[in-house]
Each structure stands twice: as structure tokens, then as C-alpha cells.
N, C-alpha and C positions, 0 to 999 in steps of 0.2 A: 400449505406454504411450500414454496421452493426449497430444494437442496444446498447442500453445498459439496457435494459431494457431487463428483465428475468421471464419465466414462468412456466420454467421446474420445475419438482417434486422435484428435485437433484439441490443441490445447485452449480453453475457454475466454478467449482472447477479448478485451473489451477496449481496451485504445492503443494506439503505437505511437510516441513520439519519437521520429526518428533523432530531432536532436535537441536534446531535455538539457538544462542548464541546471534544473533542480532537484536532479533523481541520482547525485554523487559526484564525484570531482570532475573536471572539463565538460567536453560533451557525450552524451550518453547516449546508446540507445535505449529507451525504456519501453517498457511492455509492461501493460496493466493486466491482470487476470482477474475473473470474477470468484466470487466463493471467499466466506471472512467468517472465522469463526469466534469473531468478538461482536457485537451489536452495539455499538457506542451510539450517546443518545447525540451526541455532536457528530456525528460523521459528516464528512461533503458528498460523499459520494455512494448514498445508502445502497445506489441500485446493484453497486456491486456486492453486498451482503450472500446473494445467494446467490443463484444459478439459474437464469431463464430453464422454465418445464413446460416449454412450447403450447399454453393452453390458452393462447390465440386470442387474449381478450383484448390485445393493442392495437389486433390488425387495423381496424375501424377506423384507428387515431390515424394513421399513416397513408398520408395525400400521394404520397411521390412514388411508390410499388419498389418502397424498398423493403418491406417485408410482406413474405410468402410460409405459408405451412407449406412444406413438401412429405406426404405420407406421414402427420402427424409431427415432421418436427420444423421449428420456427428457421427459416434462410433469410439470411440477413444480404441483401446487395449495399454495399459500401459506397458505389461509384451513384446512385440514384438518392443516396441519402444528402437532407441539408442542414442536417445535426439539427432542425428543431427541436427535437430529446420527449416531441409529446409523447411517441411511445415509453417511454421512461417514466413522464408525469402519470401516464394513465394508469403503469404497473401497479398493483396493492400486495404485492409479494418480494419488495425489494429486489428487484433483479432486472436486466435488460436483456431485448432481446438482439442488440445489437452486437452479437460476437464475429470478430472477424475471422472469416475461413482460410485460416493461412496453416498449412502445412510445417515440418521442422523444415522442410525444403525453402519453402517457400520463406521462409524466415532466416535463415541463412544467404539465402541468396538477397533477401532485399538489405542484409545486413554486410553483404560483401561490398554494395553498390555505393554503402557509405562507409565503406572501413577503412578510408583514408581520412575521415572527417570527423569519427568517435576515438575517445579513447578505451571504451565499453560497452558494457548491457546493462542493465538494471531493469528486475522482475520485481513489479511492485503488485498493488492488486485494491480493494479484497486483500488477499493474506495470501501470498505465493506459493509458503512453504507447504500448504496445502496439497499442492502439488509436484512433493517435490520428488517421486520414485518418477513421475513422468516427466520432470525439467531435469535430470541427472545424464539423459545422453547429449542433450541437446545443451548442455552451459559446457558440456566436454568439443562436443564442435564446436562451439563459439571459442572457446581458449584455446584450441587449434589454432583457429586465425590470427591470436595475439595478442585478444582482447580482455578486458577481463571484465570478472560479473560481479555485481552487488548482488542481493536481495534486500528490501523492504519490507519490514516483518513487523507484527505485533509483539512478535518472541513467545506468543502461545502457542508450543509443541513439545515435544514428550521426545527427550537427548534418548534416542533410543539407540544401540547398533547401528540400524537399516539408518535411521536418521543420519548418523554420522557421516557415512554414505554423501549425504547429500554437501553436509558440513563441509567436508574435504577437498571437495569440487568448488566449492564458492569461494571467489577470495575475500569478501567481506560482508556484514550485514551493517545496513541500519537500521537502530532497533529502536521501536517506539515505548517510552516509558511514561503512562500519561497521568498514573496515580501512584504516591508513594502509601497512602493508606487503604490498606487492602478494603475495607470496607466501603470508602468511596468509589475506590475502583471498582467492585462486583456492584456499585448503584448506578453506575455510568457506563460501563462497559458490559456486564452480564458474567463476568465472569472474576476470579483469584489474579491479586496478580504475582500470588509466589512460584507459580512457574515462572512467569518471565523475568521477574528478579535475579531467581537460579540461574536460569539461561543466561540471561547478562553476564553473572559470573562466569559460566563454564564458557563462553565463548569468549572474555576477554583474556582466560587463560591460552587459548588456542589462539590470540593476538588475532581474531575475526571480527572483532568490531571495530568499522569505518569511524561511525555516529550514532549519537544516542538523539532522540526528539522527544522532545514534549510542550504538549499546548498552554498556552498559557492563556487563560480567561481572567474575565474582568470578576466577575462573581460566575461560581465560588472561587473566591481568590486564590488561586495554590501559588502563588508568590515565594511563601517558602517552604513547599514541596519541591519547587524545583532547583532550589538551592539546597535541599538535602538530595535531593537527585544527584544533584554532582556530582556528592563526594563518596559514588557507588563505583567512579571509572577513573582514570587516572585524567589530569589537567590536560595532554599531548592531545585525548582525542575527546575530535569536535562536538559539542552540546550546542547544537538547535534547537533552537526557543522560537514558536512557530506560535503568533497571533491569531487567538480564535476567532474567526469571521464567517458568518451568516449562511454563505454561499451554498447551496443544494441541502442545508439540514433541514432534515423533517421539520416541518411547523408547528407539529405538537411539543416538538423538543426545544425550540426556539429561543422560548420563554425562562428555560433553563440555566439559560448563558447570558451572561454580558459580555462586551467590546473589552478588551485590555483595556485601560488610560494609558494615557501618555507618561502622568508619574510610576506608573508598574513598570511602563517598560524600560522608563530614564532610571529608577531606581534597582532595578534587573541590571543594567548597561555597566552602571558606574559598581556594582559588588561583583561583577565577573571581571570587570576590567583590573580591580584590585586585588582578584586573586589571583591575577596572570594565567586562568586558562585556557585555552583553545575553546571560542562557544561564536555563535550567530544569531542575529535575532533577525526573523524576515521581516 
């Protein structure tokens, strides 16, 4: 199996939207990074789970000679690619081999090009904070120029010192909350979710949280999980209620979920709407 764990000089870059409507307030720039150290059985986006370990079994899949082994490791050409994603389909290690080769430079500079057109960055991923003793010089130049950073997190990491570090530098996260029962949550995700609970708290102390999210499925209902979710943060800040749908989960996982209804989420609507607090449903 693939890593999730990262050495390269270039940070493991897997999409860039230069102007994301849904990755924090106005327009954003967002950066996807690979490497997640939750496994959730609904993910959209599994391939980001781990970390391409260049063992060349996609080449085959890829018409257009947008990927090359160079000396054992996998080069990704962007400009030949036509996001068919069969390399992605073909992977059996959750991972892509489609990282883009962008430098802090080089990310800077394509981020000056628009910095009259974002109000931000947002580092989403995979799990960003992953990353985060190597994204700490690079969100400090970006707030140079004026802008400011989210992260998108699972909120699985260890409030350590070095961590804080990183804390202090961001101006806000949003944090995904997707099980209130710890046990359903380690049967869907892989993991406790009393670290991120904790975290919730210690960073709504440090007034670091943007938005809180979580999915809302049709079965198993967590209908009113997510209305005990609430009353973890204060009414002022936003609760996105994100409708679980189909789109890149595994197909073994598939059968796992249902669609929202229409009455979960009219019924969701109209109990947030009466307790006057700040929330969105997409």
C-alpha cells in the first residue's frame, strides 16, 4: 500500500482551483494535497487517501504521454493531460499519480496573478494538516500578500507545541464532524473521533473555526446526530450540512449509503431555521 507520508521537496499537490466558490468565504484559491489519514468508507475522492509510490502500474492506462517514470519516480505533464482520471480508475492503492510540479515559487507567483480576484487560499486535501511543518513558510508568504488561509481538516491531529506552530499561522479551519458516536465513526472512518471533538473545542477557544461540515445520508440516518452536532459550537458560526452523493466512492462502499430525502433535508431546513443559527445545506 501507498504512504501517506511525504518527502518530496514539492508539496504533493493533486488539484488547484484557482477560483473555488466552495472552499470558504468569496473567492478562493484552493489547493488539494494528497495524503488522508482517515479512510472513510463514503469518500469522493479516495485517490487522495494516500500518496502515489511511483510503481508504474497506470502507465499502460495513459493514451496521451502524460505520465512518465523518470529514474523510478512517477512525472506527471499537466498540459498533455485530459483528466480522463483512467489512471486514477486503474490505481488499486488509493492514490494518484497526477501530482502537480509546482514549487512554493511557483505557487506564489500563480497566486499573485490572481490576487486581485481571491480573497484567499484554502489547503484542502486528503488531510492538509498533514503537512503542516512544510505548508508553515509557505501560508506565511501567502499572508504577506494579504490574503488569508483556511485549512480543511478532518481535525485528526495531535494539539502538540510544533503543531500550534502551525495553528497560529492559519486564520481559520473548517473542520469536518461526520460522527457524533464514536463507534460509528471508527466503522466508517477507521479511526476515534475524540481527538477531533477535543480539537473542535481547543480551537474554537483560539476563535479558529471558520465552519464546521458534516454529511448528511439517507441511511444511516444521522439526522439527529447532526442536530446534536450543533450544539458543540456556538449558533454565529457556520454548520454545513453537505448531501451525501455517489460521485467517485468506492463501489464496494456504495451500498453502504443512501441519497438524503427531500423530507431529511426540508426537515433539517425548517429545525435550524428555528433555532436561528448560522448553517447551509448544499
Amino acid at each position: 500500500m501507498s504512504s501517506i507520508e511525504w518527502s518530496g521537496s514539492n508539496l504533493p499537490i493533486l488539484r488547484i482551483y484557482p477560483f473555488s466558490s466552495t472552499d470558504g468565504p468569496g473567492n478562493r484559491y484552493a489547493i488539494y494535497l494528497a495524503g488522508c489519514n482517515l479512510n472513510c468508507k463514503s469518500c469522493h475522492n479516495p485517490e487522495s487517501i494516500y500518496i502515489c509510490d511511483s510503481c508504474g502500474a497506470c502507465l499502460d492506462s495513459c493514451e496521451f504521454d502524460a505520465l512518465h517514470l523518470d529514474r523510478g519516480t512517477m512525472v506527471y505533464t499537466l498540459d498533455n493531460c485530459t483528466k480522463c482520471d483512467r489512471c486514477i480508475y486503474t490505481c488499486t492503492k488509493l492514490s494518484s499519480p497526477k501530482r502537480i510540479p509546482m514549487s512554493d515559487d511557483d505557487i506564489i507567483a500563480d497566486i499573485i496573478k490572481r490576487k486581485d480576484y481571491v480573497r484567499g487560499v484554502t489547503f484542502s486535501g486528503g488531510e492538509a494538516t498533514l503537512h503542516h511543518k512544510r505548508l508553515i513558510p509557505l501560508i506565511r508568504r501567502i499572508k504577506d500578500l494579504g490574503l488569508s488561509v483556511l485549512i480543511d481538516s478532518n481535525g485528526h491531529f495531535q494539539m502538540t507545541p510544533e503543531f500550534q506552530e502551525f495553528v497560529d499561522v492559519v486564520d481559520q479551519f473548517m473542520l469536518d464532524v461526520k460522527f457524533l458516536d464514536d463507534a460509528v465513526h471508527m466503522e466508517y472512518t477507521g479511526v476515534s473521533n475524540q481527538m477531533i471533538l477535543s480539537n473542535l473545542q481547543e480551537l474554537l477557544k483560539q476563535d479558529k473555526i471558520f465552519e464546521v461540515r458534516t454529511v448528511l445520508y439517507g441511511q444511516p440516518d444521522n439526522s439527529q446526530d447532526i442536530k446534536a452536532i450543533s450544539t458543540l459550537f456556538p449558533s454565529n458560526i457556520l454548520y454545513k450540512i453537505i448531501p451525501y452523493h455517489t460521485h467517485g466512492v468506492r463501489s464496494n462502499y456504495r451500498s453502504l449509503f443512501d441519497l438524503p430525502t427531500t423530507k431529511q433535508l426540508e426537515e433539517l431546513r425548517n429545525y435550524f431555521q428555528s433555532t436561528g443559527r448560522k448553517f447551509t445545506i448544499l
